[in-house]
C-alpha atoms as a printed R data frame, in Angstrom:
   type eleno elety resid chain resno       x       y        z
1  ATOM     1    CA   UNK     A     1   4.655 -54.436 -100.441
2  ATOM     2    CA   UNK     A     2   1.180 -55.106  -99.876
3  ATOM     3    CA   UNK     A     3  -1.042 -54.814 -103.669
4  ATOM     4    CA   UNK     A     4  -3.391 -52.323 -103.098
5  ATOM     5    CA   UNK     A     5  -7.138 -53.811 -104.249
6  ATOM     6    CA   UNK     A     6  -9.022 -53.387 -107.092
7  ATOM     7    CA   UNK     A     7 -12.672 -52.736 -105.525
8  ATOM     8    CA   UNK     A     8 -13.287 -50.567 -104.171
9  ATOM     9    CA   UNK     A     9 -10.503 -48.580 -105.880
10 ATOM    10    CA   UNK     A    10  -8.333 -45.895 -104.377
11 ATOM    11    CA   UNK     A    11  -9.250 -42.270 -105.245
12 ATOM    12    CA   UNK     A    12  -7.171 -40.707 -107.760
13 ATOM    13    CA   UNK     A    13  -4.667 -38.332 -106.168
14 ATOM    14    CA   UNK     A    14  -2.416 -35.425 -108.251
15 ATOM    15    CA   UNK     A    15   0.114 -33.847 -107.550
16 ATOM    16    CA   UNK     A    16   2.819 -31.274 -109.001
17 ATOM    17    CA   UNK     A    17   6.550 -33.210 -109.951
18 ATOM    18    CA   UNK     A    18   9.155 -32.197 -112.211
19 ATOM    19    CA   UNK     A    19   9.513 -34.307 -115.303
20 ATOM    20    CA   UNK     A    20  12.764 -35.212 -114.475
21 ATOM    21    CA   UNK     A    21  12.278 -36.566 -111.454
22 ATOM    22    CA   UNK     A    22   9.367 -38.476 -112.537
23 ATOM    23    CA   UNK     A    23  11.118 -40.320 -114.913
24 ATOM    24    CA   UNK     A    24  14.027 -41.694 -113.652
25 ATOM    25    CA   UNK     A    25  10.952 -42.173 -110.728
26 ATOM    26    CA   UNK     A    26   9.579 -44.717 -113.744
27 ATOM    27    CA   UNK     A    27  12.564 -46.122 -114.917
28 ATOM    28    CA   UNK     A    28  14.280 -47.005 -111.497
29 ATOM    29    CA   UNK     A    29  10.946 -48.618 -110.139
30 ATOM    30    CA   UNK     A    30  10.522 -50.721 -113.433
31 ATOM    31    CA   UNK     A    31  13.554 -52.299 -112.774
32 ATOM    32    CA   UNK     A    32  11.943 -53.042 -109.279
33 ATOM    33    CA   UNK     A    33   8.544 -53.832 -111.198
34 ATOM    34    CA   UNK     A    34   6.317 -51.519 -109.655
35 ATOM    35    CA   UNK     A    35   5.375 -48.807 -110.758
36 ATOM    36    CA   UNK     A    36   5.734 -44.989 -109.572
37 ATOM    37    CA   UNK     A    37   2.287 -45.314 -107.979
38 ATOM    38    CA   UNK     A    38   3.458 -48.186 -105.601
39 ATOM    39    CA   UNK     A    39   6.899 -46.117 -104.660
40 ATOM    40    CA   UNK     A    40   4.939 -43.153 -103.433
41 ATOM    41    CA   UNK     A    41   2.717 -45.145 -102.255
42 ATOM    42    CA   UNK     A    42   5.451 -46.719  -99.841
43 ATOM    43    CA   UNK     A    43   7.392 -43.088  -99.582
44 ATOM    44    CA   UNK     A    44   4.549 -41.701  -97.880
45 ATOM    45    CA   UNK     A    45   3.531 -44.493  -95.613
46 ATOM    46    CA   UNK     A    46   7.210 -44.040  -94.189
47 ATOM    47    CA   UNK     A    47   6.678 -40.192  -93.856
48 ATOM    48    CA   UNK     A    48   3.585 -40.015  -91.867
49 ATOM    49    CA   UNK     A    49   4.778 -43.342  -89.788
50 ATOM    50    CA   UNK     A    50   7.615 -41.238  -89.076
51 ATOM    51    CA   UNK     A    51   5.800 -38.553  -88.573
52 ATOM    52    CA   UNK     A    52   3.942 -40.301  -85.951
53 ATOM    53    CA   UNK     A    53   6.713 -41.300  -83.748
54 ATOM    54    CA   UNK     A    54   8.121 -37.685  -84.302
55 ATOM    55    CA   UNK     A    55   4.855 -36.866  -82.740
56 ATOM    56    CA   UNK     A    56   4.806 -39.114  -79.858
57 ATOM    57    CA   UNK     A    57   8.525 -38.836  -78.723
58 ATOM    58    CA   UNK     A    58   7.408 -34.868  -78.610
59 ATOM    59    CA   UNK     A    59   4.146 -35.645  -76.591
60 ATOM    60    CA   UNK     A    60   6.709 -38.058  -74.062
61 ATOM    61    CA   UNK     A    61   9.030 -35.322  -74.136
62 ATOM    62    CA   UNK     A    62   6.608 -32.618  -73.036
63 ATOM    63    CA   UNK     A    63   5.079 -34.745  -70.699
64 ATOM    64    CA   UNK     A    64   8.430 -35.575  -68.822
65 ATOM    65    CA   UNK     A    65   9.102 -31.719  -68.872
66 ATOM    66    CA   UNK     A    66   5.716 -31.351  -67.060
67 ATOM    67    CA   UNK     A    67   6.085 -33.824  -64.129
68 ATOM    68    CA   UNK     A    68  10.101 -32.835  -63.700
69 ATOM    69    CA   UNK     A    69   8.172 -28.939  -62.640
């Protein structure tokens, strides 16, 4: 995982997350020392880099549909 710097910071993001869920969020990524920050962090650079090949396979996949006309 890559630390993310100190200057200039990151803005401060919120969100809605049930408590439950947020704490066994803290507990689990103590063990891991990181903190909950750092796992979301990493959860959502794997959802929009996923999101991105989603994207692209559909942009190939249109594209092939257009030349096969």
């Amino acid at each position: 995982m890559t630390p993310m710097p100190n200057a200039p910071r990151t803005p401060l993001r919120s969100f809605r997350i049930p408590d439950d869920l947020y704490t066994e969020a803290q507990q689990i990524a103590a063990t891991q020392d990181e903190s909950v920050s750092d796992v979301v962090r990493q959860a959502l650079e794997r959802y929009v880099k996923a999101g991105r090949r989603r994207a692209r396979a559909d942009a190939a996949a249109r594209k092939s549909t257009l030349y096969k006309r």
